[in-house]
C-alpha positions as CSV (number, residue, x, y, z in Angstrom):
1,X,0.0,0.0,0.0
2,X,3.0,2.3,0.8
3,X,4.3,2.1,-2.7
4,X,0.5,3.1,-4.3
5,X,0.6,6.2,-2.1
6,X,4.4,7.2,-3.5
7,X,3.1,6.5,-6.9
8,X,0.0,9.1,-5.9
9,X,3.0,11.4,-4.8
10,X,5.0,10.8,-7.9
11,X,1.8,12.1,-9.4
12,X,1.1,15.4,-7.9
13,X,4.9,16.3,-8.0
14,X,4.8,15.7,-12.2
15,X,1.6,17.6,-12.2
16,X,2.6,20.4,-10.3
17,X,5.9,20.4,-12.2
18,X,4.0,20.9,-15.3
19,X,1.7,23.7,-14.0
20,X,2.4,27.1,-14.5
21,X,4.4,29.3,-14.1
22,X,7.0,27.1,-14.7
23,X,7.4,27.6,-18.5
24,X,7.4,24.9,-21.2
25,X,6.7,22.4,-18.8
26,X,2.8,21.3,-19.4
27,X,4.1,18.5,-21.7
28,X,4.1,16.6,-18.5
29,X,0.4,16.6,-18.0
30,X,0.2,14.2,-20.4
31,X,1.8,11.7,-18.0
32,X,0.8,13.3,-15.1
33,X,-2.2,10.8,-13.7
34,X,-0.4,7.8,-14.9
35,X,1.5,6.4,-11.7
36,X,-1.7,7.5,-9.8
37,X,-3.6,5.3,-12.5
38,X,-0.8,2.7,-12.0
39,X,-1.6,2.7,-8.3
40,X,-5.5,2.4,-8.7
41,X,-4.8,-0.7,-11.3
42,X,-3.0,-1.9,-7.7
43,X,-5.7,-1.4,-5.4
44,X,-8.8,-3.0,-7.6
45,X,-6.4,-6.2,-8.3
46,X,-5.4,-6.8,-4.7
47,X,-6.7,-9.8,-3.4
48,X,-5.6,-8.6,0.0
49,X,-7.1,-4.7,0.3
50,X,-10.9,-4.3,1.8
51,X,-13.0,-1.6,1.4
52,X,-11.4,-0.8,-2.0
53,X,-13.4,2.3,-2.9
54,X,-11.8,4.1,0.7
55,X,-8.9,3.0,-0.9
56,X,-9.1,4.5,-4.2
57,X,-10.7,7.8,-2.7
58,X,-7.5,8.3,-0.1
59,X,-4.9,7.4,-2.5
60,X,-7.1,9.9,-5.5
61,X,-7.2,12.3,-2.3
62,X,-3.4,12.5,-1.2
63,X,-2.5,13.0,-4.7
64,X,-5.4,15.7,-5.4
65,X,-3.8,17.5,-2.0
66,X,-0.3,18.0,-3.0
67,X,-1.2,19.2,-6.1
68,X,-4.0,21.5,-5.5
69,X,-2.0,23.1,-2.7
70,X,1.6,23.2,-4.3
71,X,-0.4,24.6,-6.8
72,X,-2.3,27.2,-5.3
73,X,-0.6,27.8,-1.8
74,X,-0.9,31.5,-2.2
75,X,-3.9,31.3,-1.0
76,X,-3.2,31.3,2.6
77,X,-0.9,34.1,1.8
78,X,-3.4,36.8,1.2
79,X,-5.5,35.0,4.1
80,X,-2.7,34.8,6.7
81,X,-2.0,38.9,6.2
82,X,-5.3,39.8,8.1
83,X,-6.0,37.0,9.8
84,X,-4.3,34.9,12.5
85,X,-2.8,31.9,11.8
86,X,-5.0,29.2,12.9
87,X,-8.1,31.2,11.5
88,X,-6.6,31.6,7.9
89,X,-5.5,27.9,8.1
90,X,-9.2,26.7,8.4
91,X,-10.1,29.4,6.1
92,X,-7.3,28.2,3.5
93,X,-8.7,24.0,3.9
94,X,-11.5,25.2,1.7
95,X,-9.8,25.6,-1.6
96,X,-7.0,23.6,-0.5
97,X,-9.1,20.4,-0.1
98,X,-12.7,20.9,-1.4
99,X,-11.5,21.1,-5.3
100,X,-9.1,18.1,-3.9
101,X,-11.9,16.0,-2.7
102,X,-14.0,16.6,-6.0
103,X,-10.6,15.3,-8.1
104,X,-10.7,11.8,-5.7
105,X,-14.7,12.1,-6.1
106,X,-14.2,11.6,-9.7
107,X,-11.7,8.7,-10.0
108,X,-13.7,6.9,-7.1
109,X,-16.6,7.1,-9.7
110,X,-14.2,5.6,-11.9
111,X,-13.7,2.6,-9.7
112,X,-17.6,1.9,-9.2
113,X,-17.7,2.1,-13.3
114,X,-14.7,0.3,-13.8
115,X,-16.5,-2.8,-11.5
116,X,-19.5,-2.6,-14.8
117,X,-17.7,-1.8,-18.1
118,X,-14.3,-2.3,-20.0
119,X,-11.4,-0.8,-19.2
120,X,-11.3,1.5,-21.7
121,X,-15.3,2.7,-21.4
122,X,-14.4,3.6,-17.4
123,X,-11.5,5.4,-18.9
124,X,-13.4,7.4,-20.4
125,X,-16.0,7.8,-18.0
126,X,-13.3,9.0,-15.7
127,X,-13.0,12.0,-18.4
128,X,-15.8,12.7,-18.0
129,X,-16.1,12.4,-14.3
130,X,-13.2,14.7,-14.3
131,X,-14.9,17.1,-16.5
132,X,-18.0,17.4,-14.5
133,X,-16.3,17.7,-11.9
134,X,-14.4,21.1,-13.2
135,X,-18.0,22.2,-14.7
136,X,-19.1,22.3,-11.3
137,X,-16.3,23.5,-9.5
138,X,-16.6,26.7,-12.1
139,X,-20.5,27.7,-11.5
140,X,-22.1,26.8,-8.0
141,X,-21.2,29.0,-5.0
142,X,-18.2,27.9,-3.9
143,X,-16.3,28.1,-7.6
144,X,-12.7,28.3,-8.5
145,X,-12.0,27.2,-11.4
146,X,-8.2,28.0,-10.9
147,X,-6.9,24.0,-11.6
148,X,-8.8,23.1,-14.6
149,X,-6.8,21.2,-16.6
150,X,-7.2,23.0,-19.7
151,X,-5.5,26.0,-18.1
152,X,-2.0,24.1,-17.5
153,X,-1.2,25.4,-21.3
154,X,-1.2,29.2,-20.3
155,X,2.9,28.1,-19.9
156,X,2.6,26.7,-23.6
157,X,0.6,28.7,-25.2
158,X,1.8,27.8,-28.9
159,X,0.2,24.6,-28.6
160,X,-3.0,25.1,-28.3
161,X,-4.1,27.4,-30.3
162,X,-7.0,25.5,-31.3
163,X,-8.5,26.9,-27.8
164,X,-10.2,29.4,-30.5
165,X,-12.2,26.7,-31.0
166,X,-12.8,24.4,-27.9
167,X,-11.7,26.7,-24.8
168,X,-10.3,25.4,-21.9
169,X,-12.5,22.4,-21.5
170,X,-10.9,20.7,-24.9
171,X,-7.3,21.4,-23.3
172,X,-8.7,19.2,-20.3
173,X,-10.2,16.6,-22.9
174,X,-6.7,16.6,-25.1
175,X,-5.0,15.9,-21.4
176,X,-7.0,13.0,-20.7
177,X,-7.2,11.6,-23.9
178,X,-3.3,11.1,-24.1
179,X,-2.9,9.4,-20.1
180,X,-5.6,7.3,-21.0
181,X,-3.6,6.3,-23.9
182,X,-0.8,5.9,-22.6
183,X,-2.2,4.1,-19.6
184,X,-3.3,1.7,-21.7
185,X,0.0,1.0,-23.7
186,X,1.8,0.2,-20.4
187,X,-1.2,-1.9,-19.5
188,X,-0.4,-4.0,-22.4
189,X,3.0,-3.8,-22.1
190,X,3.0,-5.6,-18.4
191,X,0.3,-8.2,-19.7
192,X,-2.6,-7.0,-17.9
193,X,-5.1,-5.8,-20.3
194,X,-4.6,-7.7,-23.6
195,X,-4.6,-5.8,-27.1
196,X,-6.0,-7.3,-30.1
197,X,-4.0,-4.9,-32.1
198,X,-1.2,-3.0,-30.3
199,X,-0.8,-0.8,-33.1
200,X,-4.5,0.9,-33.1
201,X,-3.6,2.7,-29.2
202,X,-0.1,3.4,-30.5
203,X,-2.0,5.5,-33.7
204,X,-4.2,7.1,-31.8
205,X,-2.1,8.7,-29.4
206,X,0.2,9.6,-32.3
207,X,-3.2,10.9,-33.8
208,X,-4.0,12.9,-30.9
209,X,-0.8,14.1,-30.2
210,X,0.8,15.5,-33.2
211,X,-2.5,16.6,-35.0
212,X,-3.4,19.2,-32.8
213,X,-0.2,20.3,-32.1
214,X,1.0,20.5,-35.5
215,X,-2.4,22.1,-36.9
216,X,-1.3,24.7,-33.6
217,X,2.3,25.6,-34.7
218,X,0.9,26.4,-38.2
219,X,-2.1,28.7,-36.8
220,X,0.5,30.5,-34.6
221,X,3.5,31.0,-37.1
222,X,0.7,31.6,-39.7
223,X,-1.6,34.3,-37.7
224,X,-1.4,38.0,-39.1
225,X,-3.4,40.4,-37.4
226,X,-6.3,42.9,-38.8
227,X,-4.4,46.0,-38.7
228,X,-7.2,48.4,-36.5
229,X,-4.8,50.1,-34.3
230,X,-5.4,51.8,-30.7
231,X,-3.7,53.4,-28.6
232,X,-3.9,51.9,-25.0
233,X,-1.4,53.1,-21.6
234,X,-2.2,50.8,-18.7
235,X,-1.0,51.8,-15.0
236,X,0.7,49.9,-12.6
237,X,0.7,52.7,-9.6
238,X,1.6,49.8,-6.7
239,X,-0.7,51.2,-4.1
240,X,0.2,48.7,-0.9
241,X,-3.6,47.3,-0.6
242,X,-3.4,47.0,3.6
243,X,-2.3,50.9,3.5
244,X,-4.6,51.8,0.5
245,X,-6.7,53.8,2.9
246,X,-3.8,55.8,4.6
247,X,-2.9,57.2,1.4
248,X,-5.3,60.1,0.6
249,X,-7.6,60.0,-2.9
250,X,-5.5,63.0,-4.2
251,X,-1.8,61.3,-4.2
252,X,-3.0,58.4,-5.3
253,X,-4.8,60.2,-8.7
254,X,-1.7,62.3,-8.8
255,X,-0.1,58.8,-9.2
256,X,-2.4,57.5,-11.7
257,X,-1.8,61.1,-13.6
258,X,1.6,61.0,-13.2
259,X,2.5,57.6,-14.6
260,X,-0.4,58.1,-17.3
261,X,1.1,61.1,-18.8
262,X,4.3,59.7,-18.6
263,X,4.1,57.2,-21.5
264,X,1.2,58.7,-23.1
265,X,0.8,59.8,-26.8
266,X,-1.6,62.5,-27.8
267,X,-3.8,59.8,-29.7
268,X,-4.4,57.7,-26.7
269,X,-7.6,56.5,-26.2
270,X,-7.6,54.6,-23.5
271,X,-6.1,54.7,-19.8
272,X,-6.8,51.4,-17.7
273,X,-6.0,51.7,-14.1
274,X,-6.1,48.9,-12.1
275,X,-9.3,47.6,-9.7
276,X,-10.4,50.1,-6.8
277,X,-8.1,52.5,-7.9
278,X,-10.8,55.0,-7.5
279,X,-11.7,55.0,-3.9
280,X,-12.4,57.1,-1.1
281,X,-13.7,56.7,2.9
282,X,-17.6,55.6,2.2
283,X,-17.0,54.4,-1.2
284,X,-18.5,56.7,-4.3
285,X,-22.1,56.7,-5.0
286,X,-22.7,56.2,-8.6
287,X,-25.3,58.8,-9.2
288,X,-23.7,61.5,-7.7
289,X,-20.1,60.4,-9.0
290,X,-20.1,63.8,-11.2
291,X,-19.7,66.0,-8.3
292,X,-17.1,64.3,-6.5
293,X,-13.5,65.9,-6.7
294,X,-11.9,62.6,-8.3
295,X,-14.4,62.7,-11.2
296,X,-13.4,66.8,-11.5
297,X,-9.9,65.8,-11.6
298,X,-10.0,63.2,-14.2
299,X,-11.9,65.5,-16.6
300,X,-8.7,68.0,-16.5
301,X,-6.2,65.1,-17.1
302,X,-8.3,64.1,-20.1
303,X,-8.7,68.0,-21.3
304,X,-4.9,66.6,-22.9
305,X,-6.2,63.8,-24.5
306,X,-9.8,64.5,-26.7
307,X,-10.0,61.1,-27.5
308,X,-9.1,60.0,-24.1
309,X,-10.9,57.6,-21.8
310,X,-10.2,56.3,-18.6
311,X,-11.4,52.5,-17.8
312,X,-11.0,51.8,-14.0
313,X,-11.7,50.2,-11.1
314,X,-14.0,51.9,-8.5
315,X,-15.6,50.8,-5.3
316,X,-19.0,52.2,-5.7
317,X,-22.6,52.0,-4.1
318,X,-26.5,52.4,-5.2
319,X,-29.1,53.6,-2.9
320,X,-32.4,52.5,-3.4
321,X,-36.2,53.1,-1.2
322,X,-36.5,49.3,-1.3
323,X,-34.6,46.0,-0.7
324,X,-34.0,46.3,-4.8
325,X,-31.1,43.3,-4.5
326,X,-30.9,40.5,-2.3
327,X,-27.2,42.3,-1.5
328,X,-28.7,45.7,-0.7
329,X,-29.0,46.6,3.1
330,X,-31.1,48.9,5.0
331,X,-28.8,51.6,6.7
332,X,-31.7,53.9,7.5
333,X,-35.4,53.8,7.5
334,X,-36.5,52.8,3.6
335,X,-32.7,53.9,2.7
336,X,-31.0,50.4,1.6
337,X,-27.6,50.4,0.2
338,X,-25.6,47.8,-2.4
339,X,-22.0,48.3,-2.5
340,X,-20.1,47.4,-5.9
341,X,-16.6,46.4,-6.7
342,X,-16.9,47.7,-10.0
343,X,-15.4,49.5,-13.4
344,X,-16.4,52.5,-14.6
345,X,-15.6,54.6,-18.1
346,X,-15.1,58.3,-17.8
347,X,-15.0,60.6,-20.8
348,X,-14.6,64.1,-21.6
349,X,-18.5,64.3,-22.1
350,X,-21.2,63.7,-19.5
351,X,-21.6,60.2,-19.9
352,X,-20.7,57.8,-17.2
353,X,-20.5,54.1,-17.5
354,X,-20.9,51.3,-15.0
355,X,-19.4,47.6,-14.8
356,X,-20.4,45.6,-11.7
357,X,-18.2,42.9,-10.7
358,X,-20.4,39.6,-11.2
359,X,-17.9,36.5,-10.8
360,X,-17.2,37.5,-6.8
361,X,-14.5,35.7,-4.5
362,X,-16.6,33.5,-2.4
363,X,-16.7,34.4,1.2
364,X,-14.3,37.9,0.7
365,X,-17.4,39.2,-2.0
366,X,-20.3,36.8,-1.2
367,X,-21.2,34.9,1.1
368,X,-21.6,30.9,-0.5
369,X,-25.1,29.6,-0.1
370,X,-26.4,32.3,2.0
371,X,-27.7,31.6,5.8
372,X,-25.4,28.0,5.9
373,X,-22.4,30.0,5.7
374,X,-23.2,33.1,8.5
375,X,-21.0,31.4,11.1
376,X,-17.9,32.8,8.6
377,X,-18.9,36.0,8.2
378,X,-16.6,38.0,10.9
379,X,-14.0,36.0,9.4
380,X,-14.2,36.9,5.5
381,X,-15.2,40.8,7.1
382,X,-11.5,40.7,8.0
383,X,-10.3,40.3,4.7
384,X,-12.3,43.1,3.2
385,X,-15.3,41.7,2.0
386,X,-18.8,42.9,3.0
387,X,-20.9,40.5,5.5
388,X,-24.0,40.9,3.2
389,X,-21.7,40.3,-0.2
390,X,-21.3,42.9,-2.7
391,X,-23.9,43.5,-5.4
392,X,-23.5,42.4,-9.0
393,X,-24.8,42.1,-12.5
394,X,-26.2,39.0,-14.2
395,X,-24.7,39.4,-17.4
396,X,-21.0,41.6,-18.3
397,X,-21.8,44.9,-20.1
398,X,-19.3,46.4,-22.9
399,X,-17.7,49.6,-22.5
400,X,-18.0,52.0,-25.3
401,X,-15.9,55.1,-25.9
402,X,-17.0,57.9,-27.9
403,X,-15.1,56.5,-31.1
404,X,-17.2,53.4,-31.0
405,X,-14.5,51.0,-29.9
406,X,-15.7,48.5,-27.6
407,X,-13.7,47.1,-24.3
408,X,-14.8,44.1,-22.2
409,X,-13.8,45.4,-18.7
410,X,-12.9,42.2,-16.6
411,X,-12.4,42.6,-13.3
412,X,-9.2,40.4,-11.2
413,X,-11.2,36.9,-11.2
414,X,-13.6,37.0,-14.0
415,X,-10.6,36.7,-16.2
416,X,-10.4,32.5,-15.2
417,X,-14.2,32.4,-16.9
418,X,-13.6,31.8,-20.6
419,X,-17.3,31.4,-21.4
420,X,-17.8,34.7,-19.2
421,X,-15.2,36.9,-21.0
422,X,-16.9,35.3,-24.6
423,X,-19.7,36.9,-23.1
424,X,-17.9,40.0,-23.5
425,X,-17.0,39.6,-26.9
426,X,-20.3,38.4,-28.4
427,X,-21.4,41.7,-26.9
428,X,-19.2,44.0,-29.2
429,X,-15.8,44.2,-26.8
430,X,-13.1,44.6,-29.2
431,X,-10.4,44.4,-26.6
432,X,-10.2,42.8,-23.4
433,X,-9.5,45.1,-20.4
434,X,-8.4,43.0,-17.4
435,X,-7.8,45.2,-13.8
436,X,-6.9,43.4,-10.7
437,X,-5.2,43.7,-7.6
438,X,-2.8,40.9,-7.0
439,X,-1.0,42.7,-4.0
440,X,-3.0,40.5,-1.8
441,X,-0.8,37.6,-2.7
442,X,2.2,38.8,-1.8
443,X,5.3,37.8,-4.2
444,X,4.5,34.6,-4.9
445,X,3.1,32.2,-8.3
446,X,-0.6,33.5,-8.1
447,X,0.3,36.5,-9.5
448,X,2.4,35.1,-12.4
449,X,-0.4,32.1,-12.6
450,X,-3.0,35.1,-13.2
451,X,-1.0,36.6,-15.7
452,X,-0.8,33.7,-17.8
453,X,-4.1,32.9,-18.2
454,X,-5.0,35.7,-19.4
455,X,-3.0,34.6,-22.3
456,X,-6.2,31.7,-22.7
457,X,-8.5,34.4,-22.6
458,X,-6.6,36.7,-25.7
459,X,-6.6,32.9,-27.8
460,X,-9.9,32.0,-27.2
461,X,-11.4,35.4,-28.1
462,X,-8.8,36.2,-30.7
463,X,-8.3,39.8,-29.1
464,X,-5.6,41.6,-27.6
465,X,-5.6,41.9,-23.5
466,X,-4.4,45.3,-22.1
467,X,-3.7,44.1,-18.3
468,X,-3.8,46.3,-15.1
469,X,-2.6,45.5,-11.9
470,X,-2.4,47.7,-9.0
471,X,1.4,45.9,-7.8
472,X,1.9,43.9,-11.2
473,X,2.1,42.1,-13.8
474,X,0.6,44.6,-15.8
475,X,1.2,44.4,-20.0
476,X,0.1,43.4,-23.1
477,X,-1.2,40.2,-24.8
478,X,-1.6,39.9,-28.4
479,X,-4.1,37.9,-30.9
480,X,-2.1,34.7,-30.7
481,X,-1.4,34.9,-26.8
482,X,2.0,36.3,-26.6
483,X,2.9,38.3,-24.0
484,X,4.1,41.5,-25.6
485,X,5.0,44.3,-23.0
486,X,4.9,43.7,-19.4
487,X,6.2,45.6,-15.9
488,X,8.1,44.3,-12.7
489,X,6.4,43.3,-9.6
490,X,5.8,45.8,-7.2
491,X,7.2,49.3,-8.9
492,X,5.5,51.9,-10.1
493,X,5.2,51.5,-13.6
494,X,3.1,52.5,-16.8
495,X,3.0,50.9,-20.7
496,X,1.9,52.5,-23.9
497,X,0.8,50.0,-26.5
498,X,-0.8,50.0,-29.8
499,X,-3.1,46.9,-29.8
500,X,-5.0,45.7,-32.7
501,X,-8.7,46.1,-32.7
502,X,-10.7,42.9,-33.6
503,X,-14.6,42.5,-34.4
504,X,-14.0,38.8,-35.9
505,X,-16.2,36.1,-33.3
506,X,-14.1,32.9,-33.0
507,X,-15.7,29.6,-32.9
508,X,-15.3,29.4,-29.4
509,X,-16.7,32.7,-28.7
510,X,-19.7,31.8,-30.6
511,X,-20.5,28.4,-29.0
512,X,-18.8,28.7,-25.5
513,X,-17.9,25.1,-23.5
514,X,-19.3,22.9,-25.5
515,X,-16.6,20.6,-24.9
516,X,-17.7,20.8,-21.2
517,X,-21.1,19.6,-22.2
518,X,-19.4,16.6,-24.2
519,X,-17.8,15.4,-20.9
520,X,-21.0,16.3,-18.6
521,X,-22.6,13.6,-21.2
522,X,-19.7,11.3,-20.9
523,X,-20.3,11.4,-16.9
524,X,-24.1,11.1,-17.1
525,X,-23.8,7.9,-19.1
526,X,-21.2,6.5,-16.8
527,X,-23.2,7.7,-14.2
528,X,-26.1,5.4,-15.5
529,X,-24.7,2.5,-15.7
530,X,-23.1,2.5,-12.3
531,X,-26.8,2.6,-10.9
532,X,-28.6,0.7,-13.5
533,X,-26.0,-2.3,-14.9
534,X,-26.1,-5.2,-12.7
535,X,-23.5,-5.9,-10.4
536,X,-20.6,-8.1,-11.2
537,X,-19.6,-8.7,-7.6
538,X,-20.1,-7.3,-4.3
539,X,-18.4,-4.1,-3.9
540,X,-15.8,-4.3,-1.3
């Protein structure tokens, strides 16, 4: 038993090794899950181990743990920095273990199915297990879709440039596809599952392999941009988020001016500063955002540039007679209040236009599945977040300047939604406008993680990202993914750009995670015939 747990380990080190940000390195998840698979194979054929499915779980589970937490350790960072240690240990167990538990959840499916079917049919029901799996762990209250498989290519982005056409979901499907093939081989190899023809598995991995990556290559040495140039400065001004508040509203615009002007051109027509940058004691309140003194002050920094507009982050409220939202609290008699992380687009007209953040960080932004969860709230206040949850919006909403050019504004972790930022784009956004605040995490591979899937986001779409973040990495992403500009963590820092426009829909854009829906219907029939196909044998 010793040596299947070592194989689990062996595992989540090869799977973490070929996560990002370590570059060129995602070549190992194609061999990632095959000692854990090895070790599996172990448990169901031992005549000796009882309660096999435990087995499978735990071993699935150890491996899922290393890996999800080498992976995403950062996490307790930003916890630990205003919380106490024991606290933002419990708090950090939740993303650490509950996407770790859904991983074992899956191949312990694939044991029961295994038990019913082939080989090869609980194979693929394990895809699909696995895909389900990320589906849910990307839409119900508690998502974070941070480990989806599909994502470990952000470090290789040449490769899959097909994502223009599947997404994310169809890297976690080309993943699979490959392990199970190779899984297979090396069962034939050690004389455990006989092949009628060795050489059909040895095509089709050679088939899945080299097809998509070749057909890639060619679509990224062969991609030419629509020339539609824009200008586009974004801002890194490194506001320290625990001290934001000591720092009055007028240095920190004179820091946004300062840094914008610095690399600007006078056919600019877009500034993107990062998320909150606009924020005061008692937030802004959207209607009245006209008369405030930052709004005053921005309107003389754009009196440079006509065509000028400023995209940023701002931490806003609505006030409303009635409970309007579910988020909206009563703060005086028929006075109720929803407060906003949001994005909003100034020009140098009147017209003022509103984002509402809508993916929200659960318990720091909303509180998961409501009343369950109140025991947490003093907990999450710590860290910033409302007790009642901010407000949002159903559906993203374009940005539109005076020109007509359309910008999706995607605020910090809406950018790991690739269906949500299609959204976007279906919408009219002919650029992608990504502000976040990763000072949270402190110096660690969150931040880097963050910035390269972004690059997922311009491949998909097939439009260029123009990046903001308050301590870094801020840049630029091109049509094919490529990183083309981009600052130093935790300076002051500002980049000029001319992007190319884009109004073209992509496949993927037009369709969304439809290679999600394949493996949901893999699942669903493996599902089926664990309930309904008569047993072979008693389950241990």
């Amino acid at each position: 038993m010793k040596n299947n747990y070592l194989l689990a380990l062996l595992s989540a080190f090869l799977l973490w090794l070929g996560w990002p940000p370590i570059p060129y390195s995602s070549l190992l998840l194609f061999i990632g899950f095959i000692p854990l698979l090895i070790a599996l194979e172990n448990i169901i054929r031992s005549e000796t181990i009882k309660k096999k499915g435990k087995k499978i779980f735990l071993t699935a589970g150890l491996m899922a743990v290393v890996w999800n937490t080498a992976s995403i350790y950062w996490v307790y960072n930003s916890i630990s920095a205003v919380m106490p240690p024991f606290a933002a240990i419990l708090i950090s167990l939740i993303p650490f273990c509950l996407g770790a538990a859904l991983m074992a959840l899956a191949f312990f499916l694939y044991y029961r199915l295994k038990r019913k079917t082939s080989l090869l049919l609980s194979l693929f029901g394990l895809m699909g297990f696995w895909i389900s799996y990320e589906f849910l762990h990307a839409s119900w209250d508690l998502a974070f879709p941070w480990m989806t498989l599909g994502n470990g290519f952000a470090n290789f982005h040449q490769l899959i440039q097909w994502y223009d056409m599947t997404g994310v979901y169809g890297g976690s499907i080309w993943i699979w596809l490959v392990n199970i093939l190779v899984f297979v081989l090396y069962l034939n190899r050690k004389g455990i599952y006989q092949l009628k023809n060795r050489l059909v598995p040895i095509f089709c991995l050679l088939l899945v392999t080299v097809v998509p990556t070749a057909y890639s290559l060619v679509r990224y040495f062969s991609y030419e941009e629509h020339q539609n140039p824009a200008q586009v400065v974004v801002v890194q001004p490194n506001v320290n988020p625990y001290i934001k508040f000591r720092i009055s509203p007028e240095e920190q615009l004179n820091t946004l001016f300062s840094l914008s002007n610095s690399v600007a051109k006078p056919n600019t027509e877009f500034f993107i500063w990062p998320e909150t940058a606009l924020s005061q004691n008692g937030d802004f309140d959207e209607e009245n955002l006209r008369e405030t003194y930052s709004y005053q002050r921005i309107l003389q920094f754009l009196d440079r540039y006509k065509n000028g507009n400023v995209l940023s982050g701002i931490e806003s409220y609505q006030l409303y007679n009635y409970a309007k939202t579910t988020t909206a609290r009563e703060i005086a008699p028929n006075i109720y209040q929803d407060n906003f992380n949001a994005a909003t687009l100034i020009d140098y007209s009147s017209k003022l236009q509103f984002y509402h953040k809508s993916k929200l960080v659960p318990g720091v932004e909303q509180m998961p599945f409501g009343a369950a969860m109140n025991f947490l709230k003093p907990l999450f206040k710590a860290f910033g977040g409302t007790t009642g949850g901010y407000g949002k919006q159903a559906e993203p909403s374009v940005f539109y300047a005076q020109s007509g050019i359309g910008a999706a504004p995607v605020i910090c972790y809406e950018s790991i939604w690739g269906d949500y930022v299609a959204k976007y784009v279906k919408k009219g956004a002919q650029f992608i406008a990504i502000i976040t605040n990763d000072g949270w995490w402190g110096n660690t591979s969150g931040k880097d993680q963050h910035l390269q899937y972004a690059k997922l986001r311009a491949i998909e779409n097939r439009r260029w990202v123009a990046r903001s973040a308050n301590t870094g990495i801020s840049g630029f992403i091109n049509q094919r993914g490529d990183i083309v500009q981009q600052t130093k963590w935790w300076v002051p820092a500002a980049l000029n750009q001319e992007i190319n426009l884009n109004e073209e829909i992509t496949t993927y854009t037009k369709t969304g995670d439809i290679a999600a829906y394949i493996g949901l219907a893999i699942a669903l029939a493996g599902f089926l015939i664990i309930i309904i196909r008569r047993q072979h044998a008693p389950l241990p």
